[in-house]
C-alpha positions in Angstrom: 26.6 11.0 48.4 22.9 12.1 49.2 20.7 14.1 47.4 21.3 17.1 49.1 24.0 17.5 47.1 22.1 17.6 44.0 19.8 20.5 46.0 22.7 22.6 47.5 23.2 25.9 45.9 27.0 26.3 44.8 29.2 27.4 47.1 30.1 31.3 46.9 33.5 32.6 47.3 33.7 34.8 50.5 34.6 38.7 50.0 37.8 39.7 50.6 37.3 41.8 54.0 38.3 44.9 52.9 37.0 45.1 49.6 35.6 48.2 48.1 32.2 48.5 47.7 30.0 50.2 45.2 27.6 53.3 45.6 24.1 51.8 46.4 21.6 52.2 43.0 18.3 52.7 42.7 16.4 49.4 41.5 14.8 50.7 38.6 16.4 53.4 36.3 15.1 54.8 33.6 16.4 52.0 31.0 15.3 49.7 33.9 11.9 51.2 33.3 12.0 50.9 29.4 13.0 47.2 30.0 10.7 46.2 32.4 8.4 48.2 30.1 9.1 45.9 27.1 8.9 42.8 28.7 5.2 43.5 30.1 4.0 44.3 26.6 5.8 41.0 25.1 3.7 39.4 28.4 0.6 40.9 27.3 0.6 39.2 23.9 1.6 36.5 24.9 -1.2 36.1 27.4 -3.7 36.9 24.3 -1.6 33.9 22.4 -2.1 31.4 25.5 -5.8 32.7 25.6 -6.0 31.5 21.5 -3.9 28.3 22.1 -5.0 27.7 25.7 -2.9 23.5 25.8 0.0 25.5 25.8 -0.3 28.6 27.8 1.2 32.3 28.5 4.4 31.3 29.4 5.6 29.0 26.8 4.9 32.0 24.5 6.3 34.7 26.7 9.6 33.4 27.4 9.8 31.9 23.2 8.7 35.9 22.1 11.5 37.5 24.3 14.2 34.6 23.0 13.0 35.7 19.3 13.5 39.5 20.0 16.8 39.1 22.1 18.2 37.1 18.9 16.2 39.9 16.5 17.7 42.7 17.7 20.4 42.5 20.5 20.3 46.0 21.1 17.8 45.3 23.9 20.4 43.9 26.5 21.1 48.0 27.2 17.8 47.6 28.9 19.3 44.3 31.0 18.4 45.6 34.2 14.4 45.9 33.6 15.0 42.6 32.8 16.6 41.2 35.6 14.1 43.4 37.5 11.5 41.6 36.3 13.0 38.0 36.8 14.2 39.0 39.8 12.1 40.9 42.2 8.4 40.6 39.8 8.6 36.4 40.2 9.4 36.3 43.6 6.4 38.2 44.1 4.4 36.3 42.0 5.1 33.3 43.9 4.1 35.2 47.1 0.8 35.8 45.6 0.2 32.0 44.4 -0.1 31.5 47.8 -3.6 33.0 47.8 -5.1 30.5 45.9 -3.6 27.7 48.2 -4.9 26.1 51.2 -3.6 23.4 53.9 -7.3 22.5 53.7 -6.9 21.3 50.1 -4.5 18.2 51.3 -7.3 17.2 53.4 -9.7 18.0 51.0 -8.2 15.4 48.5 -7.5 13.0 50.4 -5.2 10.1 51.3 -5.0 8.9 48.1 -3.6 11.7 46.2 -0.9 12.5 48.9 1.1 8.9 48.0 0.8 9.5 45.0 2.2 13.0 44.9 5.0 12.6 47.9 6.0 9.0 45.6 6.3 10.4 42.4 8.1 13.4 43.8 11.0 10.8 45.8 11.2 9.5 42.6 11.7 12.3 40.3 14.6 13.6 42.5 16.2 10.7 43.4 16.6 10.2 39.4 17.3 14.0 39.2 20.2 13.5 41.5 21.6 10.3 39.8 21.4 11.0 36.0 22.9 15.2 36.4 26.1 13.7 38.1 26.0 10.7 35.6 25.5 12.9 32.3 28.0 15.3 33.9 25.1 18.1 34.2 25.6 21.8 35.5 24.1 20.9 39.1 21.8 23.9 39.3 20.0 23.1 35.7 19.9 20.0 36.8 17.8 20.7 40.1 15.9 23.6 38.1 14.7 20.6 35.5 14.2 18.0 38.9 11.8 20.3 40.7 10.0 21.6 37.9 9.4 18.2 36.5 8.6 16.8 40.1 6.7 19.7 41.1 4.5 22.1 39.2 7.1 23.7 36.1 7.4 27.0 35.6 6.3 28.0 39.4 8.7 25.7 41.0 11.5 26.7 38.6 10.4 30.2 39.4 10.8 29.9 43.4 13.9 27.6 43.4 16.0 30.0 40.7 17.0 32.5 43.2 17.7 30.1 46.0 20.1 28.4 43.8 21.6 31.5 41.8 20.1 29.8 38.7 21.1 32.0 35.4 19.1 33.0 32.8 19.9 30.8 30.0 19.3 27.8 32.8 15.8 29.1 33.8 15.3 29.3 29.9 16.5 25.4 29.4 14.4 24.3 32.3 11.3 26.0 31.2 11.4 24.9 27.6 12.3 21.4 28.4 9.3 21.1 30.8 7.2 22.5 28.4 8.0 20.3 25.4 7.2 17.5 27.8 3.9 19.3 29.1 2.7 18.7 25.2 3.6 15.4 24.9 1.2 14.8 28.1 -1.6 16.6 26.2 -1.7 13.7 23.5 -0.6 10.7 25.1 -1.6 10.9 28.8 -5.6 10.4 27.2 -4.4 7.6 25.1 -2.8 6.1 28.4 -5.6 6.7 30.5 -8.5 4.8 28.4 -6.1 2.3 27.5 -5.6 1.8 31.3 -9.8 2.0 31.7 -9.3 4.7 34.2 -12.7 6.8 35.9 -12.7 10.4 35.7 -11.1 10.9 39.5 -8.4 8.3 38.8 -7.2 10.2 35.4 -7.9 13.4 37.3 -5.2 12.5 39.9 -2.9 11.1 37.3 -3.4 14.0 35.2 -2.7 16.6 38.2 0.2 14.7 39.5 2.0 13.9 36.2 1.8 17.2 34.0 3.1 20.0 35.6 1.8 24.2 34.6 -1.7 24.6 35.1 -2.5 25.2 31.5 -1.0 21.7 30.6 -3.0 20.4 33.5 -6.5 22.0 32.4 -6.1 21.1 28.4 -4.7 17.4 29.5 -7.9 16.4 31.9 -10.5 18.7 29.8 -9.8 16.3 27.0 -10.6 12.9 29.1 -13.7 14.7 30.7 -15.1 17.6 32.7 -14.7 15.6 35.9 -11.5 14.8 35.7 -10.8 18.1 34.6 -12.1 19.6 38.3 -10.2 16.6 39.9 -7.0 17.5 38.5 -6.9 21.5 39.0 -7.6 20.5 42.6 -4.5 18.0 42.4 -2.0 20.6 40.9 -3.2 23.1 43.5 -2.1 20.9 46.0 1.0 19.8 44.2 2.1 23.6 44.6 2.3 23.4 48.1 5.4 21.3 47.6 7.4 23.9 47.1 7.3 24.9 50.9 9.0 21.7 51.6 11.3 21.6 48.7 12.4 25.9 49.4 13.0 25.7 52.5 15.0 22.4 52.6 17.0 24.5 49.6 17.2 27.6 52.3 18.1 25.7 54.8 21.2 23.6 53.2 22.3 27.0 52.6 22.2 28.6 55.6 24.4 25.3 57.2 27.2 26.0 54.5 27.5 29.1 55.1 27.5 28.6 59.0 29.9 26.0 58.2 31.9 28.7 56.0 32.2 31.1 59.1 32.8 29.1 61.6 35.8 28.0 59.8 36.8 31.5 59.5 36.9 32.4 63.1 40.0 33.5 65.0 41.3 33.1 68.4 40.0 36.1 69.1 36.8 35.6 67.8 35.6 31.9 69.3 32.8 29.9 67.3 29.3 30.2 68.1 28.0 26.5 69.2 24.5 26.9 70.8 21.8 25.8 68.6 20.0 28.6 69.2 22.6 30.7 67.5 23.1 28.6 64.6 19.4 28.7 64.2 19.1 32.2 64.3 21.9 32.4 61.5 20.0 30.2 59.6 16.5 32.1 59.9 18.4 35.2 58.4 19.9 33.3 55.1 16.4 32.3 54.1 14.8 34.1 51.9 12.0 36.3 53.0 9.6 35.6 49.8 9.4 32.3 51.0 8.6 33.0 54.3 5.9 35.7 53.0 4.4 33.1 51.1 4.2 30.7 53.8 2.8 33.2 55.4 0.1 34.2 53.2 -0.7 30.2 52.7 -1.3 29.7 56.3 -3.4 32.9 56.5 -5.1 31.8 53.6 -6.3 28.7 55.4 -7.9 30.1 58.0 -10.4 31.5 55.7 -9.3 35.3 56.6 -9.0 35.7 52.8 -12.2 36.0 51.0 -12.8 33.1 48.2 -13.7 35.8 45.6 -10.5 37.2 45.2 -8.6 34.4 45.2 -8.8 33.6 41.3 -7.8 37.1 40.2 -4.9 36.9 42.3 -3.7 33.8 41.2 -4.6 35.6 37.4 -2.4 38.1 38.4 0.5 36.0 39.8 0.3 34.0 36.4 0.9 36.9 34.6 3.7 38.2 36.5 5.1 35.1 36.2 4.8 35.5 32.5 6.3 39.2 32.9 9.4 37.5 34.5 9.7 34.6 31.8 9.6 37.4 29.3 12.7 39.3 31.0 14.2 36.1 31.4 13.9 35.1 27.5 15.2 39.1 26.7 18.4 38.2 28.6 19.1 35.3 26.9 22.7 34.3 26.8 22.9 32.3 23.6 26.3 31.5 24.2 25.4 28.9 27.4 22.4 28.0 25.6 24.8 26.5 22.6 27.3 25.2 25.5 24.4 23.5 27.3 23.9 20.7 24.6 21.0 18.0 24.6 21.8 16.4 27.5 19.5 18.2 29.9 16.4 17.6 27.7 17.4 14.0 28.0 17.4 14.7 31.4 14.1 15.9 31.5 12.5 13.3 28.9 14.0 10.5 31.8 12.1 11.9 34.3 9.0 12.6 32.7 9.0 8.8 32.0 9.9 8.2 35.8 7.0 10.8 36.9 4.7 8.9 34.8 5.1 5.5 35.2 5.9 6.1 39.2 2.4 7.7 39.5 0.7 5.1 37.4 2.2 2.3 39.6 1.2 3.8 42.8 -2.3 4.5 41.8 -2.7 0.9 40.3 -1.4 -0.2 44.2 -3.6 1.9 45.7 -6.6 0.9 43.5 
């Protein structure tokens, strides 16, 4: 088996040819409105909380307050749509405007030595991710949702890999919370680890941006060792980020080879398959999403310096808060049903990995040392 299977979004049952369709509907109705609504105000408070408890950030709280209202009064999930609005079309275009505040210039700009470390730890964390979801008999897609988020950069990647995989709510939920618990953990023993180790500030930066995964985690984590390490590690995760491209598009393209592989087994006699590569490529091109391919896009345009430098932080302020919009419409649509259903296994899942993740990145950087 190889680990594309752990990475390839379920297969899709094919619509029957003549099927009825129904009337096209506007995106947003007015309920859509009051729900999309509600789930910016729960994102503004929460923003003030991560601003107050700044070690654990906006989104921890913003996806927590819309849990605790969805299980307060259910009544909300009339307003479903805002919701799925907001999780939906709001986070993919965060994620298009993240790529602002990343350049191809930062790998250079940190050097060899991070990249091994980042590109080992990340092997290692899905490699794991694969094993352990097929041996603790995981739902595949929470089990990729927790693999990338823990290998990757959290919330973000869960963000950008949920719609390429048809993740559902209450996964994204699981995912997010278990990364988070393990985010805190970070914050207390990663410093313990690192002047245990005897580690210099650009050594526990690099740990520190490789190892923990949301920014916030991130800041809080190196802030506490020391101001260097601090502006080591932000620089780290930035990078980090850029691992989505790789990751999303591998995700896209596994896709868009199933469901080549789907039609070409449906062809007639009549109706010969298309062989040429440049065919099957073209069919591919059109099955990946086009918010990845924007935020490519704005990455590559961002690195030619076309972008000014000024506006780069507010953008990435205001793709953090979308993101915390969308965790909050995510947390309103909560099915607590799946969540019960979904058992401990997947926060063991993500405790492994967080081990794996740390020790794999402490190894390398003791090698590389």
């Amino acid at each position: 088996m190889a680990l594309s299977d752990l990475l390839t979004p379920a297969r899709t049952a094919p619509q029957q040819a003549h099927a009825p369709t129904e009337p096209p509907r506007s995106k947003l109705d007015p309920r859509s409105f009051a729900g999309l609504g509600l789930a910016v105000l729960l994102a503004v408070v929460a923003t003030g909380l991560g601003t107050l408890v700044p070690a654990v950030g906006a989104v921890p709280f913003g996806i927590a307050l819309g849990i605790a209202l969805a299980a307060i009064a259910p009544q909300v999930r009339r307003f479903s749509r805002g919701f799925k609005f907001s999780s939906s079309t709001l986070l993919q275009l965060a994620v298009v405007l993240l790529g602002a505040r990343l350049s191809l210039s930062d790998v250079a700009r940190v050097g060899l030595q991070t990249l091994p470390v980042m590109l080992g730890t990340l092997a290692v964390c899905l490699g794991a991710a694969y094993l352990l979801t097929k041996w603790l008999d995981i739902p595949r897609r929470l089990g990729t949702l927790i693999g990338v988020g823990t290998g990757i950069c959290g919330a973000t990647a869960i963000a950008a890999v949920a719609p390429i995989i048809g993740a559902t709510a209450a996964e994204i939920t699981y995912a997010v919370s278990t990364i988070f618990v393990f985010n805190i953990a970070a914050l207390f023993v990663f410093p313990i680890i690192g002047h245990a180790a005897g580690m210099d500030m650009t050594t526990f930066g690099i740990f520190a941006g490789t190892a923990v995964n949301d920014t916030s985690s991130v800041v809080a984590t190196a802030a506490s060792f020391g101001l260097a390490a601090m502006n080591v590690a932000v620089v780290v995760k930035l990078v980090r980020t850029l691992m989505i491209v790789p990751i999303t598009m591998s995700l896209a393209a596994m896709e868009a080879r199933r469901a080549s592989q789907i039609n070409d087994d449906r062809v007639t006699p009549l109706q010969p398959a298309t062989t040429s590569v440049a065919a099957r490529f073209g069919r591919g091109l059109k099955l990946i999403p086009m918010f990845l391919i924007v935020f490519l896009l704005v990455v590559v345009t961002n690195s030619t310096g076309i972008i000014p430098g000024s506006v780069g932080e507010p953008i990435g302020q205001i793709s953090s808060f979308l993101i915390t919009v969308a965790l909050c419409g995510i947390g309103l649509g909560t099915d607590f049903a799946s969540l019960r259903k979904t058992g401990w296994k997947p926060l063991g899942l993500g405790a492994i990995l967080w081990v794996c993740v740390t020790v794999s990145a402490l190894g390398i950087l003791a090698l590389s040392n």
